[in-house]
MIDOSE-1310 file (N, C-alpha, C; in nm, 2 decimals, decimal comma, always signed):
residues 129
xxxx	-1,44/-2,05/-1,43/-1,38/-2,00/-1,31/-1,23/-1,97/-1,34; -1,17/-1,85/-1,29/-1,03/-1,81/-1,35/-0,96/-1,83/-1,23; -0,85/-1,90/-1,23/-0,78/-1,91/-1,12/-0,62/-1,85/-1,14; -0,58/-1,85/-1,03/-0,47/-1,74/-1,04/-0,33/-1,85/-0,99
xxxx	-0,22/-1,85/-1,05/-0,08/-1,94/-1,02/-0,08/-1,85/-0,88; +0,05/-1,92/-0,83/+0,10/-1,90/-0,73/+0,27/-1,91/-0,81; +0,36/-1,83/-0,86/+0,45/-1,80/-0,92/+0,58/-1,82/-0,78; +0,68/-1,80/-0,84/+0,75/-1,79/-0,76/+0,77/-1,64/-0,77
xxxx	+0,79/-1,56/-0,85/+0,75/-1,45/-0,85/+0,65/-1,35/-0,77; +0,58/-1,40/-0,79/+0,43/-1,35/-0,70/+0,52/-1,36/-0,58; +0,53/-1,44/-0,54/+0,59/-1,53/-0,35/+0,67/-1,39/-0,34; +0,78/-1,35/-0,40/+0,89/-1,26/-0,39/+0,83/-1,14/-0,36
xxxx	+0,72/-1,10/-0,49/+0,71/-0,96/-0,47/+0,58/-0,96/-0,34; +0,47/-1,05/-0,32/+0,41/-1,01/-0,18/+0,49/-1,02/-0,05; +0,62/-1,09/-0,06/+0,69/-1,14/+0,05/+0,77/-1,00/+0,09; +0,84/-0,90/+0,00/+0,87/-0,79/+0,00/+0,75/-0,67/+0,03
xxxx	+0,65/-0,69/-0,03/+0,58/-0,59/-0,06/+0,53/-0,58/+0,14; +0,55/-0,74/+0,24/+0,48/-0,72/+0,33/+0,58/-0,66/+0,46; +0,68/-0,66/+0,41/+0,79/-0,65/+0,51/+0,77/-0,49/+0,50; +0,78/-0,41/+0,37/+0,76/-0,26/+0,35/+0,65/-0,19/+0,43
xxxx	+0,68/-0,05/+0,50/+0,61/+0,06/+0,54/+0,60/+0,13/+0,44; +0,67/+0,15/+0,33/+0,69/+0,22/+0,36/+0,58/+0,26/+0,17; +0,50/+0,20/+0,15/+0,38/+0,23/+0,05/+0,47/+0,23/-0,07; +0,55/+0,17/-0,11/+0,61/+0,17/-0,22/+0,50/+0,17/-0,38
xxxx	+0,58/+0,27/-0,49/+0,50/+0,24/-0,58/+0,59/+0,14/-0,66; +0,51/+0,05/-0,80/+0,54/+0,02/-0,86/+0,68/-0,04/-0,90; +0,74/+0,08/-0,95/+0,84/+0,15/-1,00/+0,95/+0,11/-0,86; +0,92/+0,14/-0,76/+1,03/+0,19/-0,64/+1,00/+0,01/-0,61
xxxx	+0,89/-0,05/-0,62/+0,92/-0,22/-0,56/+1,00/-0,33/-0,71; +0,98/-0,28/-0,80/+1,07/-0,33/-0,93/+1,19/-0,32/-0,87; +1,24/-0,19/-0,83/+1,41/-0,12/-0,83/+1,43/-0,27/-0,70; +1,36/-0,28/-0,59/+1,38/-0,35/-0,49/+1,38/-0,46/-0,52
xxxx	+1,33/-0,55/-0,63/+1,28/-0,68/-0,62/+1,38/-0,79/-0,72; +1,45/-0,63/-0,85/+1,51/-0,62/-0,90/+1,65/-0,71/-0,85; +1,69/-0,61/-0,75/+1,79/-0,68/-0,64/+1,79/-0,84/-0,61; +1,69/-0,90/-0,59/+1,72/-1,03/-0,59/+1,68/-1,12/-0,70
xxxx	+1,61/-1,05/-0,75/+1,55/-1,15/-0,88/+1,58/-1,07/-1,05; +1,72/-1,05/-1,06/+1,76/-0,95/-1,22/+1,69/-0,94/-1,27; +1,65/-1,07/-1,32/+1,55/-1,08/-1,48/+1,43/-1,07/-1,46; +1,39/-1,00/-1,33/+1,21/-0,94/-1,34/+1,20/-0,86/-1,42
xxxx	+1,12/-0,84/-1,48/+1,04/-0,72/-1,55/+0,94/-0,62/-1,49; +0,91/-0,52/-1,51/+0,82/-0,41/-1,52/+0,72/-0,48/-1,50; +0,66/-0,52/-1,63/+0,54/-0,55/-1,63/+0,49/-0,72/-1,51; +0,61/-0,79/-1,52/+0,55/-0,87/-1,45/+0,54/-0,85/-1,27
xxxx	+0,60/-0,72/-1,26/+0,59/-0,73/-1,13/+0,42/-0,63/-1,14; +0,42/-0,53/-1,19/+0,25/-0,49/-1,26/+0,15/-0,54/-1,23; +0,16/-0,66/-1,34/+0,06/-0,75/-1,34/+0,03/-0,87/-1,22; +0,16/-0,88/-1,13/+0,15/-0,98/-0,98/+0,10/-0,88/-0,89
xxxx	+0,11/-0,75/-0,88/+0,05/-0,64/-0,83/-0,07/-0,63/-0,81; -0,16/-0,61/-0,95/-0,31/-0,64/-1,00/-0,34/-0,74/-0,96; -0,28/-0,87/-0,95/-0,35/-0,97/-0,91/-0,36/-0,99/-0,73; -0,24/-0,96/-0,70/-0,22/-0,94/-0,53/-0,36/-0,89/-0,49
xxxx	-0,37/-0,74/-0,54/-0,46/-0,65/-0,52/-0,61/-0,71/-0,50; -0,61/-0,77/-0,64/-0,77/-0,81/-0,68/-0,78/-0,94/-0,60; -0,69/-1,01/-0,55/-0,70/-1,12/-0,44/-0,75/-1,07/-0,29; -0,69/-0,96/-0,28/-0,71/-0,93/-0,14/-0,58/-0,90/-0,05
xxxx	-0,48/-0,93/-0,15/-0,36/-1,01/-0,02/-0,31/-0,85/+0,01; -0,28/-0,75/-0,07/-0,30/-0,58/-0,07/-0,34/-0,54/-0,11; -0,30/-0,38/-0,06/-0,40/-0,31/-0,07/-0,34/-0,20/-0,21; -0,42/-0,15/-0,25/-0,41/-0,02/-0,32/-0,41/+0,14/-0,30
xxxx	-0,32/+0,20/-0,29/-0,35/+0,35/-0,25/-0,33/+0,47/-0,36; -0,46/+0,49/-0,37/-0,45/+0,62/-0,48/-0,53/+0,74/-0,44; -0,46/+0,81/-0,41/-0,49/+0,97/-0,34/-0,45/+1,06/-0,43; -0,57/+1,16/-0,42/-0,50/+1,33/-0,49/-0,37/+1,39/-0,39
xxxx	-0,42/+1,38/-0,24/-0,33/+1,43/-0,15/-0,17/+1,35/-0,21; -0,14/+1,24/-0,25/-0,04/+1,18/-0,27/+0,02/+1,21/-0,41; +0,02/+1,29/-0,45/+0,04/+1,35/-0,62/+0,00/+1,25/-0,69; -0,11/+1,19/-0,70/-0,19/+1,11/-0,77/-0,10/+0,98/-0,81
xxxx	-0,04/+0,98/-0,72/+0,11/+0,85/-0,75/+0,02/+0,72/-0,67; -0,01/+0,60/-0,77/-0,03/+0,48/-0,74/+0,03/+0,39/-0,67; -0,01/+0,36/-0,51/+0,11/+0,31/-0,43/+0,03/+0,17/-0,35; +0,13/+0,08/-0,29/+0,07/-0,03/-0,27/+0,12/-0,10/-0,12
xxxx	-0,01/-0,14/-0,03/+0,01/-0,16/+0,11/+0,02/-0,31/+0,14; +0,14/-0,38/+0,18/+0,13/-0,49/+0,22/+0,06/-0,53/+0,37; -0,01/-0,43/+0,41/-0,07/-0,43/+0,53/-0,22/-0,44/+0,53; -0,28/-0,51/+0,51/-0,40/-0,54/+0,53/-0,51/-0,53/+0,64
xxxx	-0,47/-0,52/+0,71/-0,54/-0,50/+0,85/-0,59/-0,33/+0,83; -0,72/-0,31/+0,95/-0,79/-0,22/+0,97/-0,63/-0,08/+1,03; -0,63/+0,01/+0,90/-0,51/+0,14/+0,99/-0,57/+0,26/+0,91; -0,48/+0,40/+0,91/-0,51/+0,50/+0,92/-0,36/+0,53/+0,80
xxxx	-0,36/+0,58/+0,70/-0,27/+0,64/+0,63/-0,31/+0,82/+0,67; -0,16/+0,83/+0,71/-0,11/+0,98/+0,73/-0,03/+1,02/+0,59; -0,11/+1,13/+0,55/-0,04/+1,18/+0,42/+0,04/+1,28/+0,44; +0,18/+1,30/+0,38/+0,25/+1,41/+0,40/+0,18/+1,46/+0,22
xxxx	+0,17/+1,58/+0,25/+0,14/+1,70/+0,10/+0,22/+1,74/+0,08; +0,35/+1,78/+0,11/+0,43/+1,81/+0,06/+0,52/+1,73/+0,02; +0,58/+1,59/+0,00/+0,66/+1,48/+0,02/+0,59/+1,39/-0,05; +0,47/+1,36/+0,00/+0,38/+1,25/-0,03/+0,41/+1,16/+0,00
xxxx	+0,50/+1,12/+0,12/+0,55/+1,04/+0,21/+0,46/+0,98/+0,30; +0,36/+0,83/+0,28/+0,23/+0,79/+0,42/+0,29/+0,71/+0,50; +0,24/+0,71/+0,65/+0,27/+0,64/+0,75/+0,14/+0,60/+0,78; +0,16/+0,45/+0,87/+0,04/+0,44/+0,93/+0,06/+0,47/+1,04
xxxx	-0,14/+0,46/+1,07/-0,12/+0,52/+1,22/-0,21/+0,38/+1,24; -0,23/+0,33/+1,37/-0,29/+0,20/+1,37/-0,38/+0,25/+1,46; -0,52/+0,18/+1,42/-0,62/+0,23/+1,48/-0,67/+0,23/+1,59; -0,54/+0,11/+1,69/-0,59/+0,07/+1,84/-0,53/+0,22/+1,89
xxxx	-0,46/+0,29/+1,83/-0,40/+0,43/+1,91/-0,50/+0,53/+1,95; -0,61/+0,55/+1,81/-0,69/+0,63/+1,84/-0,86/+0,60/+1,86; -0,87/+0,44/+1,90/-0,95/+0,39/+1,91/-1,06/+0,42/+1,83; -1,07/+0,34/+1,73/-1,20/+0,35/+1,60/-1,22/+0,21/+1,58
xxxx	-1,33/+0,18/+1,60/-1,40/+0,08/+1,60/-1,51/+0,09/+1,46; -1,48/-0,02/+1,41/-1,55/-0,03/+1,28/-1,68/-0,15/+1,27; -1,78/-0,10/+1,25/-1,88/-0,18/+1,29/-2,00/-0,21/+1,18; -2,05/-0,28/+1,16/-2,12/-0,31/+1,03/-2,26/-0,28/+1,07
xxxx	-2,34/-0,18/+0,98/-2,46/-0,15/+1,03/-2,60/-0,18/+0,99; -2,67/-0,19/+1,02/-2,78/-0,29/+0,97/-2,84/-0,24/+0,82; -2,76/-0,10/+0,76/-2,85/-0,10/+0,64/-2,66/-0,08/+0,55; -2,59/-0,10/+0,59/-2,43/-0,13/+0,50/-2,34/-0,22/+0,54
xxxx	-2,30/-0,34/+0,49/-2,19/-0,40/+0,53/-2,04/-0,35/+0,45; -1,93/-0,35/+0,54/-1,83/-0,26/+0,54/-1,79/-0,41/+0,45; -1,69/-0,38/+0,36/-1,58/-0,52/+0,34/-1,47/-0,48/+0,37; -1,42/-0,37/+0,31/-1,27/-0,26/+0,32/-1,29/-0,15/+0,38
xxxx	-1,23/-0,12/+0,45/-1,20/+0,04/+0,53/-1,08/+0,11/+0,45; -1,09/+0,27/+0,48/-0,96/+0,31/+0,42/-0,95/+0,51/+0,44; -0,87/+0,49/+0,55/-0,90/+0,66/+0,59/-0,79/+0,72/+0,59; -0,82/+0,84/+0,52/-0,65/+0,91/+0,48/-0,66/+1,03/+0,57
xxxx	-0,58/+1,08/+0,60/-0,58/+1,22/+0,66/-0,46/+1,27/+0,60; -0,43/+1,39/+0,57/-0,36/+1,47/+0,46/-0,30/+1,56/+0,61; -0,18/+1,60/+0,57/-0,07/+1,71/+0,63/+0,03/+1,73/+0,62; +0,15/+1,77/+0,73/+0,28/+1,74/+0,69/+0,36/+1,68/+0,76
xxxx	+0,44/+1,60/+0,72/+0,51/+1,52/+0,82/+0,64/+1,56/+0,86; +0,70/+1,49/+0,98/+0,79/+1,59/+1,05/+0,88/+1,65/+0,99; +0,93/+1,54/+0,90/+1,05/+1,53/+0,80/+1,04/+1,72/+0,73; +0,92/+1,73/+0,68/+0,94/+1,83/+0,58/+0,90/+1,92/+0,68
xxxx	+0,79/+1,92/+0,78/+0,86/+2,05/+0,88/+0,97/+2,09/+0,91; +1,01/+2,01/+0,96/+1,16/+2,04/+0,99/+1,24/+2,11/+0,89; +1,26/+2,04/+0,77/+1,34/+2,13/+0,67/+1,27/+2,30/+0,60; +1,12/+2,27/+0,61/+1,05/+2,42/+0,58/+1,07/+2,51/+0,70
x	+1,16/+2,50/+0,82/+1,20/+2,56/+0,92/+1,30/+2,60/+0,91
């Protein structure tokens, strides 16, 4: 049985990753994490990533709609990612808004949900105006 530390590291980057909306990738939670902890590395924030992931504690988002950019959700709970296509900027939308009820049915049990909807968001309307 392989068991996983609990780093101080790890603590930093899920403790950050859960406060963020804002789907940070990789790369953009290094630059942040950077900031309080210098001598992190690349890879170790990577590999606390992968393991966050494969725990459960977040989520992973990888969309075509999102220029195939590998991005990561400290949000766990049942929601709705709105994709901008032009930006590639997601928001959530939470699902008590548009009432979806997710229900396990006698020939599939759900474990993870995960619903994207693709468009543009206001930001880049606005400036394509």
């Amino acid at each position: 049985m392989t068991t996983t530390r609990n780093t101080k590291q790890k603590e930093v980057i899920l403790s950050e990753i859960k406060k963020l909306y804002t789907h940070p990738t990789a790369k953009e939670l290094h630059e942040i994490i950077k900031k309080k902890m210098p001598q992190i590395g690349f890879a170790t924030i990577y590999r606390n990533l992968e393991s966050l992931k494969n725990s459960g504690e977040i989520n992973e988002i990888r969309s075509k709609t999102n220029k195939n950019q590998t991005r990561y959700d400290g949000q766990t709970h049942s929601h709705i990612h709105l994709i901008c296509k032009e930006c590639g900027k997601i928001e959530d939308l939470e699902t008590e808004k548009i009432k979806i009820e997710f229900k396990n049915s006698e020939t599939f049990q759900i474990d993870r949900d995960s619903i994207e909807i693709s468009g543009v968001c206001k930001d880049c309307i606005t400036k394509n105006n």
